[in-house]
N, C-alpha and C positions, 0 to 999 in steps of 0.2 A: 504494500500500500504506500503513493505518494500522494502528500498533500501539497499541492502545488499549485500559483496566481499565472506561473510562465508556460503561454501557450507550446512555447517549443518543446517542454519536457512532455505536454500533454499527445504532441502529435508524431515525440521522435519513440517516447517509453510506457503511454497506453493506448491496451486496449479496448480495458471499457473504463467509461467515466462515472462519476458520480458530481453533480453540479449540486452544491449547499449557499443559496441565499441566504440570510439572514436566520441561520441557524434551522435551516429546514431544507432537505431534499425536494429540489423543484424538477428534476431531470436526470432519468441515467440510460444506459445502453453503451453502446461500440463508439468508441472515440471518434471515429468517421463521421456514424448517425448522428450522434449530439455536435456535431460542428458544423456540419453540413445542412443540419435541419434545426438549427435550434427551436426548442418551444416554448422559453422563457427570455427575459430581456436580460435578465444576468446572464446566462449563456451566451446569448446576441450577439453582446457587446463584448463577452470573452474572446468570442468567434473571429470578432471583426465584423459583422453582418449588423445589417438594418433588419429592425424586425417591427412589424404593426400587427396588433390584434384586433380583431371585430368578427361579423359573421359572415357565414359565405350567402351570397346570393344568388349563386348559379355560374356556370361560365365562367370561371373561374375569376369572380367579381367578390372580393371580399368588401363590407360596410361598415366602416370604423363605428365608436357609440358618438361619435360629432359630425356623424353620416356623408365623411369624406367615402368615396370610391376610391378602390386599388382593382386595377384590373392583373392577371396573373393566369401561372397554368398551375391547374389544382392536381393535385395529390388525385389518383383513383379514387382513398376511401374518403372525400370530402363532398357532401352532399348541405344542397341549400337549409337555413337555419342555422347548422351547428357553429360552435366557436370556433373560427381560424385564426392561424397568422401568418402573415407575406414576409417574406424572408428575400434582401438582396444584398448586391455587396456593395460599399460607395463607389467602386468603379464606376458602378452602373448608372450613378446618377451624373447628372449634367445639371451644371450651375448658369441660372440667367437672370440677367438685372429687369427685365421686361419679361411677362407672360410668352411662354413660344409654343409657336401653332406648328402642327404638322404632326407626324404618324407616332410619338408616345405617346401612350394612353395613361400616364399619370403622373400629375403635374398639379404640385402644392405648395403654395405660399408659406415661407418658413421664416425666421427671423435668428440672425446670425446670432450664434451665442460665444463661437469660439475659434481659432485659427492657429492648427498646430501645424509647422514642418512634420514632413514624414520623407527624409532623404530627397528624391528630385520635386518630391511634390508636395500639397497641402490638402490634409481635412480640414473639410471646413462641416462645422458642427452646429445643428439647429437647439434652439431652446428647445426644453420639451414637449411630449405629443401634449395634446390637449389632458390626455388620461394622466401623465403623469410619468409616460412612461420617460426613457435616455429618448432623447434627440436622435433624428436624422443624421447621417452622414453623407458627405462629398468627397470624394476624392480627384482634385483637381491639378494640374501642375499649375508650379509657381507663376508662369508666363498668363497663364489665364486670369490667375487670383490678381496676381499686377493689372492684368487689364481691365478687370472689373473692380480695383479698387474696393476690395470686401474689407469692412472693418465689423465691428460688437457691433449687436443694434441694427446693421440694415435687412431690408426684407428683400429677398432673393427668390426666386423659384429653383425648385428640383423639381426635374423633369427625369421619368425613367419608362425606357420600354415595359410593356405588356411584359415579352418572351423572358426578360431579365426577373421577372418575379415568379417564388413559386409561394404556392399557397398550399400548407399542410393543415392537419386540424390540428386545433390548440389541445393542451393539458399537458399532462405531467408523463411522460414516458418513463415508464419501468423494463 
C-alpha cells in the first residue's frame, strides 16, 4: 500500500487506486479506470481532467443543476435522467475574448480566477462551477494568453468540441 498526492507514482506503481476526499472513499478501481474516467472532482483534478456533473438528457447531452448544456459521447450504460459527469482534458478547451460561433457544441462564459505557467504553456483557471464545484480548465500557450491579454477577473469563453467530451454516469465506483 502507497499513500500518495504525486500522480507519477500513481500511474508509474499502481494498479488499482483508492481516491479518499475528505476523509471518505469517493472512488476506486484500476489506476487506468479512475484516471481516465474520473467520477468525483477530487479525482478530476488529481487526473488533470475537467469534470461537470448534472443529468443526462439523451444524446449524449448532459444538464448541469444551472441548466447549462454539455453536449458529449455517452458511456453505453448512461440512459436519460440519471446522474452524469462530462469529463475532458484542458487541451481540449479553446480560450476566447468574444462569444465564437461555429461547429463546438459547448461554449460557457467563465471568469478568470487564475494563470499558472505549465512549461511552454499556460492554465488558465475559471472561478468555480456554479455548484461549487474546482473551476474549468484551459490549457493554452503563452503566445495566445499574451495575445489575449488574460488577467484575474476577466470573463472569457471556453469553447470545447462535442467529440472531446465523454459522458459516464456519476457515483462512486467500487
Amino acid at each position: 500500500m502507497l499513500i500518495t498526492h504525486d500522480l507519477l507514482d500513481v500511474l508509474t506503481l499502481a494498479d488499482r487506486v483508492v481516491v479518499v476526499d475528505a476523509g471518505h472513499i469517493v472512488e476506486s478501481g484500476s489506476a487506468a479506470e479512475v484516471l481516465a474516467a474520473p467520477k468525483s472532482h477530487f479525482a478530476a483534478r488529481f487526473a488533470g481532467v475537467n469534470l461537470i456533473g448534472g443529468t443526462a438528457a439523451g444524446d449524449g447531452v448532459l444538464t448541469t443543476a444551472w441548466q447549462t448544456k454539455w453536449h458529449g459521447t455517452p458511456e453505453a450504460d448512461v440512459r436519460p435522467g440519471v446522474p452524469v459527469v462530462a469529463v475532458f482534458s484542458p487541451s481540449a478547451v479553446s480560450v476566447y475574448r468574444e462569444e465564437p460561433h461555429g461547429s463546438p457544441r459547448n461554449t460557457v462564459s467563465v471568469t478568470v480566477a487564475e494563470l499558472d505557467s505549465r512549461g511552454p504553456g499556460i492554465r488558465v483557471r475559471a472561478d468555480e462551477q456554479p455548484d461549487g464545484a474546482p473551476g474549468l480548465a484551459a490549457d493554452i500557450t503563452a503566445e495566445s494568453a499574451a495575445e489575449l491579454r488574460l488577467a484575474p477577473g476577466d470573463t472569457v469563453y471556453f469553447s470545447v468540441k462535442a467529440q472531446e467530451v465523454a459522458v459516464h454516469p456519476a457515483g462512486h465506483r467500487r
